[in-house]
N, C-alpha and C positions, 0 to 999 in steps of 0.2 A: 560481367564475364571475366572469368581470372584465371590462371594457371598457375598451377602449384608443383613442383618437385623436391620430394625429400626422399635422399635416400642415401647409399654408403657404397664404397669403392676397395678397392685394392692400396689406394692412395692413401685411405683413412684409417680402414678398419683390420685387423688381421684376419684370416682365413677363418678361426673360430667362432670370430662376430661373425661373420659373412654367412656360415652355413646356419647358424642360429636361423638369423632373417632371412634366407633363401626359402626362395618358393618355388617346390620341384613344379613340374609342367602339371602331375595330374591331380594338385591341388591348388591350382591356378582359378580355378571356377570359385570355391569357397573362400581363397582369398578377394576377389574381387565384390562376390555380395558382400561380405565380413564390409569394405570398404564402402559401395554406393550405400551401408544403411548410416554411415554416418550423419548427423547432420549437417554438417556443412560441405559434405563433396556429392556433387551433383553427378559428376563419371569418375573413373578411374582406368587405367593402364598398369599394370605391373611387371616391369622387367627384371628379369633374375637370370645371370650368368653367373659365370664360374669369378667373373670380376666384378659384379656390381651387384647390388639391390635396390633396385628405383622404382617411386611409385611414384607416376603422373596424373595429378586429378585436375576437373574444373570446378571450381568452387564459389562458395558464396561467399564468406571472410577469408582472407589469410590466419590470422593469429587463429582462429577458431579450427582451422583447417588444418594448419601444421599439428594441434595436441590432437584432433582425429588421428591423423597417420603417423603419430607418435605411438598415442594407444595402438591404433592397428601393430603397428613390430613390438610393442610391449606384449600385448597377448599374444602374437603370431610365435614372439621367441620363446617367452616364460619369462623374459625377463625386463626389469623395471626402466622405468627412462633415465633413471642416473647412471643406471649400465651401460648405456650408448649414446647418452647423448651428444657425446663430445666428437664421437666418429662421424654424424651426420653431418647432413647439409643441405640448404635449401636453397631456391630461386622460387622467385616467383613472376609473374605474365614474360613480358622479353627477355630478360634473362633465365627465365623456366626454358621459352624456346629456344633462344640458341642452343645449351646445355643440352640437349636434345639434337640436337642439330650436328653441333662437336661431335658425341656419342655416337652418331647413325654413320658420319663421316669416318671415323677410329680413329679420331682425334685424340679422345679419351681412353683410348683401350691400352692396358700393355704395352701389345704389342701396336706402335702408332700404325695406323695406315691397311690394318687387318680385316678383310672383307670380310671373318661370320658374323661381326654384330651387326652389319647393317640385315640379314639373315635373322637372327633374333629378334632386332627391333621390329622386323612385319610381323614373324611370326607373336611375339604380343601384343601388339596392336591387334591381327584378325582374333585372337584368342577373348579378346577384351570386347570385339563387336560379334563372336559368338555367342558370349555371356548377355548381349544387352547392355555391357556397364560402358558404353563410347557410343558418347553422343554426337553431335554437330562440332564442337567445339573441338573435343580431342581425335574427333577423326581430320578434320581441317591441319589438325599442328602434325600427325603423325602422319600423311598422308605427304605433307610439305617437309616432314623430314626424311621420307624415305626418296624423295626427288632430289632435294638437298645431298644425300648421301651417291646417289648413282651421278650425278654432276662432281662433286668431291673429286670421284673415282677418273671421270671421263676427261674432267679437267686439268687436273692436274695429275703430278707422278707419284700423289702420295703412297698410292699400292703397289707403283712398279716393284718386283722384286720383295715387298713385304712378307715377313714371315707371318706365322700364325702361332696360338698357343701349342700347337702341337709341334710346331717345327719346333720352337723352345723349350720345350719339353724334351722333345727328341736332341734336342743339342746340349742340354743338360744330363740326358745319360749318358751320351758321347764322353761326359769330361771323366766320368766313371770307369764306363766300362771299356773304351775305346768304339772303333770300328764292331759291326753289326758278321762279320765273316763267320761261318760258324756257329752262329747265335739263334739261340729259340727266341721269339717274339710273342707273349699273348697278348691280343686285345680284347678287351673285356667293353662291352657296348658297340653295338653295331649301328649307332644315329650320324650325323656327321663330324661328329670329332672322330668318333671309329673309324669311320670310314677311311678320312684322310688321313688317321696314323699306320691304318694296313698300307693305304697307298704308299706312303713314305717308305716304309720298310721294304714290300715289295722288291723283291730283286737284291735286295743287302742283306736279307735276315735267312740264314739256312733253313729255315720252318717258321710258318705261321700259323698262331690256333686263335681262332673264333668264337667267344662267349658270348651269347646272349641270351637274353629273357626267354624272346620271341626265334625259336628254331628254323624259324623260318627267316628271318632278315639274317639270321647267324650264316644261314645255307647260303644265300645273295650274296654276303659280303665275302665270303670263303671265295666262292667259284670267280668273283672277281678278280681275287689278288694268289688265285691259286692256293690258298689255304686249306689248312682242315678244321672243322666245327669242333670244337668242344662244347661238350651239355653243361648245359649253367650250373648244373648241380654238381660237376667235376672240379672245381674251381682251384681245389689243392691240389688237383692229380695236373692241372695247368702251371701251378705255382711250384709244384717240384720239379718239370720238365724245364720250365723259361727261364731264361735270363732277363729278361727285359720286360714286365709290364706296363701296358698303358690302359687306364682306365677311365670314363668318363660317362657313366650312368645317370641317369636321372633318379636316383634311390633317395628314400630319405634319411636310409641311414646306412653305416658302413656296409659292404657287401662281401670287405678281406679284413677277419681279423687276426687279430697277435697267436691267439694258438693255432689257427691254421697256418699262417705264416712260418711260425716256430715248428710244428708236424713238419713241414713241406721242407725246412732246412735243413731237417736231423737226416731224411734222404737224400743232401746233397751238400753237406759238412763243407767241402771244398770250392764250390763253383761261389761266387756272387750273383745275390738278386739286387736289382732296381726296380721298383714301383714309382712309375708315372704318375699321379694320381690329377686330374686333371676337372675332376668335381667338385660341387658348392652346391651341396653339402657334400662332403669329401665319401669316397667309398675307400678307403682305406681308412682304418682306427689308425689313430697316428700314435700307439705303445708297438707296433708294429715294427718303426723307428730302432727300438730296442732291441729287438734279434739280432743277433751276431751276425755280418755279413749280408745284412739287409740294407740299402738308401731308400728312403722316400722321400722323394722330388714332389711336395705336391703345391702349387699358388706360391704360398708365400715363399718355400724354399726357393722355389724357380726364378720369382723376381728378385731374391737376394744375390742370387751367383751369375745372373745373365743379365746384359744389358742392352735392352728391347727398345732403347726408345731411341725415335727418328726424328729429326729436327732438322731444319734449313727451308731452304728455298721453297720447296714441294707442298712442305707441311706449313710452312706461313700463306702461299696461293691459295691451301683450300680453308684456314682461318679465317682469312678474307672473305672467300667465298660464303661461309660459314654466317660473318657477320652482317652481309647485306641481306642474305637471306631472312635472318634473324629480324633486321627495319622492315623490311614484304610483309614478313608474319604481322608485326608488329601494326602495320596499318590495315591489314584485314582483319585485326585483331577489333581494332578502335571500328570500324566502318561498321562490323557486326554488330557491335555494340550498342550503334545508332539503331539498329532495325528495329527492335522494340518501339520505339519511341514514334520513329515512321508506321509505324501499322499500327499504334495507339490516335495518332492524329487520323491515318485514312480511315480506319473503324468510326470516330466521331463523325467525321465530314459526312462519312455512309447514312448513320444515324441521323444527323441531319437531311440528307436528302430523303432518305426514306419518311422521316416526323410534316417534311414539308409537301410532300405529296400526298399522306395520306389527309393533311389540312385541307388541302385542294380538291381532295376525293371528290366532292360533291361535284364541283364546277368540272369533273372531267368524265363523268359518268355518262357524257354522251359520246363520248369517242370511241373507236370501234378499235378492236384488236390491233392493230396495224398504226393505227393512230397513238394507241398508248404505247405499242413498244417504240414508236420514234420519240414520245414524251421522255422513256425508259434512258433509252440510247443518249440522248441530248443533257440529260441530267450526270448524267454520269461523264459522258463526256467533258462535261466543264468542272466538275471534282478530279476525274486525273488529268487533265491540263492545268486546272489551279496548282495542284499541288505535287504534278511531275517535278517544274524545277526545283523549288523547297528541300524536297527528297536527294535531287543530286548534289545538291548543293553542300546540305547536312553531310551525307557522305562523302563528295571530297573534304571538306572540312575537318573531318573527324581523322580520315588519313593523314594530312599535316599537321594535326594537333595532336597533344596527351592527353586532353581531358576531353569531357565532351559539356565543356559550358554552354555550348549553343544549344546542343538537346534538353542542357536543362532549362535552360530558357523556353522554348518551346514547350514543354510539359510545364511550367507554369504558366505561359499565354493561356492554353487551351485546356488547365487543368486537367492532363493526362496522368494516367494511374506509373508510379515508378515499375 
């Protein structure tokens, strides 16, 4: 049993890589068969924000498994592994899970210490055991890293005060435009990044307009923050009124481009726009950039001008934190491992008592119902008392050790199938 993680970041790859290999939400199902028909990955998990693209399998080889999920982002992008491969990265069994663990905590994120990815990380995880592709194995590591991630929080101060991508975002059009007094604001997506950038504005933006797909979550989020809906299909008649765009769609592909952008300016020659753009895969075309009197703040520009990251006391507490976790994993890791091997010996032992009663058949054919279930009982009884300790034994063993030499010893005693 193994764990695998390869995947790419904000650290490695530019925005361009990123929305290549990103995987919107409602091609998350095709990515993940596309993945369990590999050969060598038994599950998969596939996490795709606006900062990363990671795919966590449990597999049979490593080496055989990494050129699987290699292929997978060669086909998923259109593009070849010499393209990326130098952006990637891998771990594999305990360092797969701490990685995972940093991640859920936002350890890894941006912005350090930022509560939505622990939000996202469940969210694919349940998406992964909708699909069927999270088995025992990676519901075990994801299920201990979403506990791992709420202790992070509870325990230490890494999130006291932590911003978010949005507040970065939002702090990044500040150095633009100034103060919000005055200013039209449109959000464009109404899921939770939407959400929490209406809230932000909220009360500093002289008008708020609301885009969405779905007219209805548009109407939700309006009467929330006191806004008005704009129809998704208005989008320039929103880009000529606003000052300040935020946007953050699940699309696959841009949803604002350069001739609407450039229509929407010739109506307002004088004002400046800012685009937010806060998706992977981006919904602004970024020749957008080019319009006179246009910024577009989107990933990469935002981590070049703002400095998100938190470090000291807080964030080393839940590293810590992070890393004991990651020995826990690690030895329910090795313990599991043993199970096979334990329910290969109790199936023999079985087969042995069953082979040696039906030898006796003869000499028990006068015993009356009552009689052979205490024969029944008694036999069995001294197979899990023989091999209760054995059993616990192996398995603490297996939690203080790396390997598991003693299981293999045992499955050569008893010639047990690997």
């Amino acid at each position: 049993m193994s764990v695998l993680v390869l995947g790419l970041n904000y650290k490695t790859a530019p925005i361009g890589l990123l929305e290549r290999m990103a995987v919107p939400a409602d091609h998350l199902a095709k990515a993940l068969a596309s993945l369990c028909k590999r050969e060598h990955v038994l599950e998969a998990v596939v996490l795709s924000t606006c900062n990363r693209v990671e795919v966590y399998a449990h597999v049979t080889r490593f080496h055989g498994a990494v050129a699987d999920v290699r292929n997978f982002f060669s086909e998923w992008s259109g593009l070849p592994p010499e393209d990326f491969v130098e952006a990637t990265y891998d771990y594999y069994d305990d360092r797969a899970a701490e990685h995972l663990f940093a991640v859920t905590s936002g350890l890894e994120s941006m912005v350090v210490g930022e509560r939505q990815i622990h939000l996202q990380v469940k969210q694919a995880f349940l998406c992964a055991q909708s699909e069927q592709a999270c088995g025992r194995v990676l519901q075990g590591l994801f299920r201990h890293a979403l506990t791992v991630g709420r202790r992070a929080r509870a325990e230490t101060g890494i999130s006291d005060g932590a911003a978010s991508m949005v507040d970065v975002g939002l702090d990044a059009a500040a150095g633009v435009l100034g103060d919000l007094r005055g200013r039209v604001v449109m959000i464009v997506g109404a899921g939770k990044m939407g959400g929490m950038a209406a809230g932000r504005v909220r009360g500093s933006a002289d008008k708020i307009l609301i885009a969405n797909r779905s007219a209805d979550k548009a109407s939700d989020l309006a009467q929330r923050v006191e806004g008005d809906v704009l129809p998704f299909a208005d989008l320039e008649e929103g880009l000529a009124q606003a000052d300040l765009v935020l946007t953050s769609t699940g699309a696959s592909v841009p949803i604002i481009d350069q001739d609407a952008v450039a229509a929407a300016m010739k109506r307002r020659p004088a004002r400046p726009l800012v685009l937010v753009d806060l998706a992977v895969p981006r919904d602004v075309e970024p020749g957008c950039s080019f319009v006179p009197g246009v910024t577009v703040l989107d990933v990469d520009t935002i981590r070049t001008v703002t400095d998100v990251g938190r470090t000291g006391e807080e964030a080393a507490k839940a590293r810590e934190l992070v890393v004991e976790a990651g020995r826990r994993f690690a030895a329910w890791r090795r313990s599991v491992r043993v199970e096979p091997t334990i329910a290969a010996l109790r199936d023999r032992a079985e087969s042995v008592r069953e082979a040696e009663l039906d030898r006796f058949n003869a000499r028990l054919a006068d015993l009356d119902p009552r009689e052979r279930e205490a024969v029944e009982a008694l036999t069995k009884g001294i197979v899990n008392r023989l091999l209760h300790e054995p059993s616990v034994r192996l398995k603490s063993i297996a939690d203080a050790r790396t390997d598991d030499a003693h299981a293999a010893v045992l499955r050569e005693l008893f010639d047990l199938p690997e």
